[in-house]
N, C-alpha and C positions, 0 to 999 in steps of 0.2 A: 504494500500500500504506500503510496507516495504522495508523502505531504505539500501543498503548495502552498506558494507564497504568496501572502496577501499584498496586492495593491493597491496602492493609492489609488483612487481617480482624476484623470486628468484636468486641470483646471479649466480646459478648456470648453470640458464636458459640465463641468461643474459652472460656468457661467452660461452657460448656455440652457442649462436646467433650471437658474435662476433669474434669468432674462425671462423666461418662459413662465414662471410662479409672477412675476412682477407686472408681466399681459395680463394675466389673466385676472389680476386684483381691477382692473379697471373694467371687468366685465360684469362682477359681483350684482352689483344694485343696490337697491335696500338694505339697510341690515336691522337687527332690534335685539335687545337681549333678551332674558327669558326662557318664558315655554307659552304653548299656546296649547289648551284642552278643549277637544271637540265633546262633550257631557252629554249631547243629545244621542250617541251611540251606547250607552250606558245600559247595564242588563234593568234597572228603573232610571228611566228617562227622566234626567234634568232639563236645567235650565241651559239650552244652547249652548255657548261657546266662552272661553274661557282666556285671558292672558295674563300668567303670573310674572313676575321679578322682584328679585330683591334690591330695597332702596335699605340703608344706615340699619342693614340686620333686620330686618322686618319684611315680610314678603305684601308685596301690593298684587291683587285682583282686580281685574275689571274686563266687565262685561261685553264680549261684542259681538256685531252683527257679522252673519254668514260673510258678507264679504270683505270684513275687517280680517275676520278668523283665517282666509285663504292668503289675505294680501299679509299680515303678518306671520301665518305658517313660513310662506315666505322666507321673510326677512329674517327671521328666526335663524334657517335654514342657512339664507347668504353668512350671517355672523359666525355659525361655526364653521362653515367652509373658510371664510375669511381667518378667524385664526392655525390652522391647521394650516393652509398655507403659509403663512407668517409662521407659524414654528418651523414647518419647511425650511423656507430662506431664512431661518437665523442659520438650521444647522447646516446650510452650505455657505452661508458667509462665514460659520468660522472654519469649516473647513480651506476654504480659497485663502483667508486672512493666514489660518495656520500652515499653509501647504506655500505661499510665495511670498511673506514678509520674513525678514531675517527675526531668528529666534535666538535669546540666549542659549549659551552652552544648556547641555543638558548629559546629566550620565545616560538618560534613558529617552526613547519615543514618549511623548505623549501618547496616552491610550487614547481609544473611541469614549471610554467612561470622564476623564479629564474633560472632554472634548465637549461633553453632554451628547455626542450622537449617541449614543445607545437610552 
């Protein structure tokens, strides 16, 4: 069995994956934080539709209409895609920052764990 060596990836690859995460932010739309509950699917049927958040530790409810509840499902929806790309592109800017700015000596590599990619 023969063990291989782990390679870096290429910076080139690596700006180019993050050129690509930084498009796509401008495609997003809306965003909202939160959650949004559809109540009227309920095994006893509520009152319609539902959008929480939390404001200074205390959670806010308020009431909306069928097509509040779709147009924030939504946004809801853009806000977590929006951060997960944003954690994306941190961990390939620091890769690119750690991969082609000069680093102090070091006895050892930075790990992926240092690194926060993992």
């Amino acid at each position: 069995m023969s063990l291989m060596k782990k390679t870096t990836p290429d910076p080139g690859s690596l700006q180019a994956q993050y050129d690509r995460l930084r498009k796509s932010l401008a495609q997003i739309g809306y965003i909202s934080q939160g959650s949004v509950l559809d109540r009227s699917k309920l095994r006893r049927p509520r009152s319609g539709y539902q959008w929480t958040r939390k404001v200074a530790r205390k959670t806010i409810t308020v009431a909306l209409s069928p097509e509040q509840f779709h147009s924030l499902k939504q946004a809801v929806e853009n806000e977590r895609r929006l951060w997960k790309t944003i954690e994306r592109m941190e961990k390939i800017s620091r890769q690119i920052l750690f991969g082609t700015v000069p680093n102090p000596p070091r006895r050892k590599k930075l790990g992926k764990k240092a690194l926060g990619l993992i």
